[in-house]
Residue frames as qw, qx, qy, qz and C-alpha x, y, z in Angstrom:
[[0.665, 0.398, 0.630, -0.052, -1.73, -16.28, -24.94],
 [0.725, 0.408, 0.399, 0.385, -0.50, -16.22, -28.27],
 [0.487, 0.156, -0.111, 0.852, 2.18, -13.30, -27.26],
 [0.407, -0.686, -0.009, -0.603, -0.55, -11.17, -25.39],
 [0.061, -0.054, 0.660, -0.747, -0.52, -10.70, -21.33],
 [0.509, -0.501, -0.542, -0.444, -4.32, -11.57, -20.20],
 [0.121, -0.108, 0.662, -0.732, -5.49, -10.76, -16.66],
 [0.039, -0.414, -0.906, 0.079, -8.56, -11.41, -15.12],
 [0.079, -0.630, -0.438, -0.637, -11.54, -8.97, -16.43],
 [0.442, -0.754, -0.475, -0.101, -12.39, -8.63, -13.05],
 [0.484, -0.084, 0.005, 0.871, -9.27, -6.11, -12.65],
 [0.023, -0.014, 0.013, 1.000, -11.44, -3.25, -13.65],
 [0.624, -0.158, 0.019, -0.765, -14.63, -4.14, -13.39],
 [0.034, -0.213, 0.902, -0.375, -14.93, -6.29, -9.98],
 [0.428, 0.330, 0.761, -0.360, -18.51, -6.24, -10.64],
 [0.258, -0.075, 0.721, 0.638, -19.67, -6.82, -13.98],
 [0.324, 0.415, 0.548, -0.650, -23.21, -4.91, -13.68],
 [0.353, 0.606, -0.334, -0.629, -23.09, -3.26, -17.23],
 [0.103, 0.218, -0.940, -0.241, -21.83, -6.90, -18.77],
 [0.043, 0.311, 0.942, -0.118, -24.74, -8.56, -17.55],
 [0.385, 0.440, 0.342, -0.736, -27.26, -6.16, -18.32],
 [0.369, 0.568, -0.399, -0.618, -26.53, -6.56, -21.59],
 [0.074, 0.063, -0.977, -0.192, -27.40, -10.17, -21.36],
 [0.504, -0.324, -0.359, -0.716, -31.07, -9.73, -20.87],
 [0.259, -0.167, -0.924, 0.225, -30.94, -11.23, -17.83],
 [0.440, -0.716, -0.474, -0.263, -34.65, -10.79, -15.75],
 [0.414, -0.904, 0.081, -0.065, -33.05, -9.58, -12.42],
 [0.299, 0.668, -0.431, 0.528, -29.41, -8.38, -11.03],
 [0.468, -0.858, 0.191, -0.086, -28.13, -9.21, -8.04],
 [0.445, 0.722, -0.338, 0.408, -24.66, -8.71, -7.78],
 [0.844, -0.403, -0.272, 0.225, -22.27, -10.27, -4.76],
 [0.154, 0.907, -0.332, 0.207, -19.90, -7.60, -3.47],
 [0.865, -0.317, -0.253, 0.295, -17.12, -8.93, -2.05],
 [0.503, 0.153, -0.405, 0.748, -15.84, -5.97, -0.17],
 [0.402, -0.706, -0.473, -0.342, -18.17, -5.76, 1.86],
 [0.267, -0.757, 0.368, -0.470, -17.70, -4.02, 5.57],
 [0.313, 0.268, -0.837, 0.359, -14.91, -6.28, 7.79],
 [0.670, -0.456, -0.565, -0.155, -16.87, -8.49, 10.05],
 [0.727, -0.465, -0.140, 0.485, -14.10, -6.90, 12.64],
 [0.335, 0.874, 0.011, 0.351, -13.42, -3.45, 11.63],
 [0.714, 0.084, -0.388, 0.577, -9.82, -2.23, 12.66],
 [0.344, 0.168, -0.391, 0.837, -8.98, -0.39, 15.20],
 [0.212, -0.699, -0.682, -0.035, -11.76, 1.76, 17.37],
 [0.049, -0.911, -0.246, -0.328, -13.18, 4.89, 19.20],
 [0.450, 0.140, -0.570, 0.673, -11.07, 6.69, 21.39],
 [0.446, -0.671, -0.589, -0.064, -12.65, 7.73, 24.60],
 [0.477, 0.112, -0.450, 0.746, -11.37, 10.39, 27.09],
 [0.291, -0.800, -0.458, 0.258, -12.88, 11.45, 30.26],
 [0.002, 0.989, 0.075, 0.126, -12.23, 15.31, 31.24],
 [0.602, -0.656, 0.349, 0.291, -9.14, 14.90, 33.09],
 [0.563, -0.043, 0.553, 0.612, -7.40, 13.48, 29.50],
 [0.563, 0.734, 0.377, 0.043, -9.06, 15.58, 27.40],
 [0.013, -0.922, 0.305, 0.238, -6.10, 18.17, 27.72],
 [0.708, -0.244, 0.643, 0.159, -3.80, 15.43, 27.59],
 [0.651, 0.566, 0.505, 0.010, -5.41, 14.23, 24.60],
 [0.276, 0.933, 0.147, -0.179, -5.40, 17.42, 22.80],
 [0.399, -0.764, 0.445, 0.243, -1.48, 17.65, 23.24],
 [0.618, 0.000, 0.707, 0.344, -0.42, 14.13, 22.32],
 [0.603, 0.666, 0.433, -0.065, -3.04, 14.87, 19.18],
 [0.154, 0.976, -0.036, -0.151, -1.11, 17.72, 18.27],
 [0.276, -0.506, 0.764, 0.292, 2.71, 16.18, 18.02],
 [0.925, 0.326, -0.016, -0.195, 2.25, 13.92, 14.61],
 [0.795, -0.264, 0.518, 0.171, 3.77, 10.89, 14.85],
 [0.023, 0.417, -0.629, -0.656, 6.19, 10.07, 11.49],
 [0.791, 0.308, -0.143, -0.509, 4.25, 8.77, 8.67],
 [0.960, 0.096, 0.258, 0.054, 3.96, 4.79, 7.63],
 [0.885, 0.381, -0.065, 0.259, 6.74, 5.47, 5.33],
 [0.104, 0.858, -0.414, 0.287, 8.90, 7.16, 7.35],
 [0.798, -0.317, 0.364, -0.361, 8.85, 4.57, 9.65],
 [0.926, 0.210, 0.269, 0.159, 9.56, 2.17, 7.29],
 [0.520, 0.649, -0.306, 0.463, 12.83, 3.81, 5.69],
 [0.145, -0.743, 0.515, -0.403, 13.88, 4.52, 9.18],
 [0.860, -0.297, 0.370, -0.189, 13.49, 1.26, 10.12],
 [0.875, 0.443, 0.115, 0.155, 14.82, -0.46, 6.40],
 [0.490, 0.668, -0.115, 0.548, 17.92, 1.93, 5.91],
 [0.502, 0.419, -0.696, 0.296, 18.34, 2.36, 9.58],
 [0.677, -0.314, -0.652, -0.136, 17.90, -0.02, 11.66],
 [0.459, 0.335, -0.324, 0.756, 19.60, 1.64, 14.89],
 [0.173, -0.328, 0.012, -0.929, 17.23, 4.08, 15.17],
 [0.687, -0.435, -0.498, -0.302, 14.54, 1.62, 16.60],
 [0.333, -0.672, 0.331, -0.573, 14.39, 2.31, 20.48],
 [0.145, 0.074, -0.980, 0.114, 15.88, -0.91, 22.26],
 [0.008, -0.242, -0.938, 0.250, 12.83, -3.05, 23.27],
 [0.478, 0.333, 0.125, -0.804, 10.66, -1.80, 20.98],
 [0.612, 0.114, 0.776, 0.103, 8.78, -4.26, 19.56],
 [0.057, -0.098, 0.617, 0.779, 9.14, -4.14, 15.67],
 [0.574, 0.146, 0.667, -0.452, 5.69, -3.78, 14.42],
 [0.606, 0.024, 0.747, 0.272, 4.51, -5.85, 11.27],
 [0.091, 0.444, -0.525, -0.720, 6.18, -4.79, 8.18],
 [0.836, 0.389, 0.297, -0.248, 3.73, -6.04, 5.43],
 [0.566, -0.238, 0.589, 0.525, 5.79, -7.66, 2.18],
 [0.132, 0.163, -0.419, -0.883, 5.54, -6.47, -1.31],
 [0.278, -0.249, -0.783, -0.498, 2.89, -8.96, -2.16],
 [0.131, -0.643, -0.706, 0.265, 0.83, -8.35, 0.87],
 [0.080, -0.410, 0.120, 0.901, 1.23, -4.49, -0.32],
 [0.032, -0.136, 0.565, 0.813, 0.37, -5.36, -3.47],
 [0.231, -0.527, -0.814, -0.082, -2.90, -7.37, -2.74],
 [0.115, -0.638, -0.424, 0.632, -3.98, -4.74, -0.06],
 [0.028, 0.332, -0.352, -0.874, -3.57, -2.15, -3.05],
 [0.174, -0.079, -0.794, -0.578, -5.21, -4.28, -5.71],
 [0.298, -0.397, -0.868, 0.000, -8.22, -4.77, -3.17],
 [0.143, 0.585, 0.318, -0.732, -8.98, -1.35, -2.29],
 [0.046, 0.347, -0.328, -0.877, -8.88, -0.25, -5.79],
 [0.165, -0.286, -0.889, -0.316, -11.43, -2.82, -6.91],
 [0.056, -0.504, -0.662, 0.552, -13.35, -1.48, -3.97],
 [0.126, 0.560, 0.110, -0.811, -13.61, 1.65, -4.96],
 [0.311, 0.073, -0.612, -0.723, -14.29, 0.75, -8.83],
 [0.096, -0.446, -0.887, 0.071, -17.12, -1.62, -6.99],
 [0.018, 0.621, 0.576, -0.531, -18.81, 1.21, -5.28],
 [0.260, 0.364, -0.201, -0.872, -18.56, 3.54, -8.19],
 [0.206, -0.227, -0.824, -0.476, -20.37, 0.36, -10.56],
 [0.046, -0.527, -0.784, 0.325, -22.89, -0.06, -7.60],
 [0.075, 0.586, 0.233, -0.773, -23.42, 3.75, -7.14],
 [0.031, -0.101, 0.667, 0.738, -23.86, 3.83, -11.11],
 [0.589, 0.064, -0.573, -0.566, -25.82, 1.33, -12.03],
 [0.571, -0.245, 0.585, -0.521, -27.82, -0.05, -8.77],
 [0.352, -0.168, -0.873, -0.293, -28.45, -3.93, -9.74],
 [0.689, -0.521, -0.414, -0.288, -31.84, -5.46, -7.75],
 [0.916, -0.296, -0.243, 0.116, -29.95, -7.29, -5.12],
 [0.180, 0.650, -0.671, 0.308, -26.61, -6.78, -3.46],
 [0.920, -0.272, -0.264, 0.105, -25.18, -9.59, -1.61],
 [0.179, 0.820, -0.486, 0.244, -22.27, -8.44, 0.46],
 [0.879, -0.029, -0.302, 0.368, -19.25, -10.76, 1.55],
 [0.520, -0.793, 0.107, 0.299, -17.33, -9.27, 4.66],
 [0.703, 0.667, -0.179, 0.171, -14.16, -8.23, 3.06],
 [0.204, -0.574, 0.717, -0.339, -12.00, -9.76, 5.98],
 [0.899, -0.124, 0.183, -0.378, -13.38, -13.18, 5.27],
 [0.946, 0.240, 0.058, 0.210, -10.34, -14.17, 3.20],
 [0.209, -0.692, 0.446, 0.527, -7.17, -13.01, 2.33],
 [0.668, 0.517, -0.384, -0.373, -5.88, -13.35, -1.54],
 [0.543, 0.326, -0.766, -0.107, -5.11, -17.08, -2.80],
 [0.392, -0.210, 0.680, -0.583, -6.86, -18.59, 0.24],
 [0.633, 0.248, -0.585, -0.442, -8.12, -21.19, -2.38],
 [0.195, -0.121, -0.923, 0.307, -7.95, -23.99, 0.44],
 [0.082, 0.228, 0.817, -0.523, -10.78, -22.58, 1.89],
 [0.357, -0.023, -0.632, -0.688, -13.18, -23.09, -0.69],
 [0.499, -0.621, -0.603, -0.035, -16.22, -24.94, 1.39],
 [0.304, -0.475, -0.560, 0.607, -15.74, -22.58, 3.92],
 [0.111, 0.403, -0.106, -0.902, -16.18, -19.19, 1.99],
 [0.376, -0.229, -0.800, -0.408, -18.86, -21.24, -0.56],
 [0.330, -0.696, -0.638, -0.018, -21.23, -21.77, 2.67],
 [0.253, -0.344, -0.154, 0.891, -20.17, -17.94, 3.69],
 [0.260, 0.078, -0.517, -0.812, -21.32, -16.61, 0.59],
 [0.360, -0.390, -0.815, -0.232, -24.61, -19.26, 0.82],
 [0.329, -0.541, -0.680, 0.370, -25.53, -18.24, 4.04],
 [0.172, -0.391, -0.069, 0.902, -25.02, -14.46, 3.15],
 [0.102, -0.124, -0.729, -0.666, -27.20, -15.07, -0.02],
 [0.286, -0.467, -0.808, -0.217, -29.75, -16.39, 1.93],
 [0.185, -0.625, -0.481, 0.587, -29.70, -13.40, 4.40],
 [0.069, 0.161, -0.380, -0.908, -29.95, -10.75, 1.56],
 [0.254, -0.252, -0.692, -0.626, -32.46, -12.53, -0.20],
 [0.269, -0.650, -0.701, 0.119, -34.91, -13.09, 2.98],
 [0.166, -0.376, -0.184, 0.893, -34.26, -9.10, 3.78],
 [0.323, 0.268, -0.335, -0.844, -35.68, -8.28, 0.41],
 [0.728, 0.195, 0.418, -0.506, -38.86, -10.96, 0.64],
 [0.607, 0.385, -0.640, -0.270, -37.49, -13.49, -2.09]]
């Protein structure tokens, strides 16, 4: 716009607590939307007595890191073990989103941890993915139905 870049404000501050205080509003409640994954990845590991040695071993060999992995895979390809099954390489932009959507996180919880509004509302932050703009009504009565469990928690 008139030879400036513009992003969207909500690039550094995902939750605009401070912005809205300063509008006199009567009460705060604020909608995170990175909230805890309705499906959180991966899980516990378990091991009776018999694996615990086991365990201990494997633990101790450290696999190659994500990016080694990836250069050995990208630069050469070879090296993968026949009939191993390739596993999914994420693309720049799904990098880039995944990146852009922690870091908001974390500037979320520092605003929260600031400057506590009344309310939180939290959205699962596995309900969408970025530009999922088709599924407006479906994340609209997400967000409604999460509203309305927040607000009955806290007697409104």
């Amino acid at each position: 716009m008139h030879g400036r870049e513009l992003v969207d404000g909500g690039l550094l501050a995902p939750l605009p607590i401070t912005a809205t205080r300063l509008s006199d509003a009567q009460r705060l409640i604020a909608v995170d939307m990175h909230g805890w994954p309705d499906q959180p990845p991966g899980g516990l590991a378990h091991h009776n007595g018999a694996d615990k040695a086991q365990a201990l071993q494997v633990a101790s060999i450290k696999p190659p890191s994500l990016l080694a992995r990836w250069f050995r895979r990208s630069y050469q390809p070879e090296a993968n073990a026949p009939g191993e099954e390739a596993p999914h390489e994420l693309s720049f932009s799904e990098l880039m989103a995944r990146s852009l959507d922690m870091m908001q996180a974390q500037i979320a919880r520092v605003q929260l941890a600031l400057d506590p509004p009344e309310l939180v509302i939290r959205i699962p932050r596995d309900a969408c993915q970025f530009y999922e703009f088709w599924r407006a009504k479906e994340l609209i009565a997400l967000g409604r139905e999460e509203a309305d469990k927040a607000l009955d928690k806290a007697g409104y």
